[in-house]
Phi, psi and omega in degrees: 000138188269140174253111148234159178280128132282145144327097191239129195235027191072005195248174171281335172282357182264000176242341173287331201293323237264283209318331178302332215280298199318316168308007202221123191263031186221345186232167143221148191267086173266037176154159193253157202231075200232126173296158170202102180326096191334299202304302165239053125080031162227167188303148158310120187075300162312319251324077158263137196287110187312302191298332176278332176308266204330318171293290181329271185291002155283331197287312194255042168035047171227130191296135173278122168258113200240128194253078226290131185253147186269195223216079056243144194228155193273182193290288202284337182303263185350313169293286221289308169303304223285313184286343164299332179269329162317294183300345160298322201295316219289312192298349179238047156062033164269125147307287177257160129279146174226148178222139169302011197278152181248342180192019170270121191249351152313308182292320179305315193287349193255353176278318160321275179314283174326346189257323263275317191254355200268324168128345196279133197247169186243103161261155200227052191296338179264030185274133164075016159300185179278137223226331183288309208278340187289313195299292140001315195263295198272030128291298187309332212259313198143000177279124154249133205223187163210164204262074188313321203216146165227144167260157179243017160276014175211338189247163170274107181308351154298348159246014156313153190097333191266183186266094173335079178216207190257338149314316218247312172289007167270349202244353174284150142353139175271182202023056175265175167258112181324336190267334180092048183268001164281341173137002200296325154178162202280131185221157160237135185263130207218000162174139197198157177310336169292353196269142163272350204204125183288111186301164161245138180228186158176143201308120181271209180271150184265088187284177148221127184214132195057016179108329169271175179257135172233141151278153178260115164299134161222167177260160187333305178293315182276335157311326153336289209280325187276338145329295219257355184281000000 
């Protein structure tokens, strides 16, 4: 049996991976694996709020491993955290990694490389699907997602915020990627066949920082509070 981490970045391609991974009677998945910006406590590029990652991964009965990156951090930094955290994985007997990733062969190649030496194999389950027919499947299936990051040179900043369906995939552009896997955008998962329980959230303020659009994702309860505050 293969022991692996997944790259969990909080999206709908890191719970379709999960969901891939579980289906494969050769591997198990003993933990989710997520970078998290020091300066503001949220994953990277998502920015989602470390307290909805931690529900995310109680719902999928898995341990969180979190690699808090600092904030502005170089290229060499960034490596010099990721292999310490390789060499951690390796002493508590992980085999592999799996990343969500779908038709970027610069990222694959560079995942590739950063794993090469470490002892650690690179898995790819979704790699080179149909991305139109992926995106399609894991709405039918059960995945709910709300659209965390929008870039707004290829997208209408009006849909941070929405809701991951087929409305919101009727509404893209033509040649976005159903998955947003060129950066077009960003998701938070809040409830997929991997889940024992659909979180409850709902959608905050809407910033623009650093050239994106971020919806701010919350839980349920604390929007309640900041309402009635």
């Amino acid at each position: 049996m293969k022991r692996v981490l997944l790259s969990w970045s909080s999206g709908k391609d890191s719970a379709w991976s999960l969901h891939i991974l579980r289906a494969n009677p050769g591997v198990e998945v003993v933990g989710l694996l997520t970078t998290v910006n020091e300066a503001f406590d949220r994953v990277a590029m998502h920015a989602v709020r470390r307290e909805l990652l931690e529900a995310q991964a109680s719902a999928a009965g898995l341990p969180l491993r979190t690699i808090p990156i600092p904030w502005p951090c170089s290229n060499e930094r960034y490596e010099s955290i990721m292999a310490a955290a390789c060499a951690r994985a390796r002493q508590d007997r992980i085999d592999a990694v799996a990343f969500g990733d779908l038709f970027l062969q610069d990222v694959r190649d560079y995942r590739e490389r950063q794993l090469r030496d470490t002892g650690l194999e690179p898995l790819f389950p979704l790699w080179n699907l149909d991305t139109s027919l992926l995106a399609r499947n894991m709405i039918g299936e059960g995945v709910r997602a709300k659209i965390t990051c929008v870039d707004p040179k290829r997208l209408l900043p009006a849909l941070a915020g929405r809701e991951f369906d087929r409305q919101f995939l009727d509404e893209l552009p033509s040649g976005t990627d159903p998955c947003g896997e060129n950066g077009e955008f960003h998701s938070f998962v809040y409830a997929a066949p991997v889940f024992s329980r659909e979180l409850q959230v709902q959608v905050g303020e809407v910033v623009e920082r650093d050239g994106f659009i971020f919806a701010d994702v919350l839980p349920q309860e604390a929007q309640v509070a900041v309402q009635a505050g």
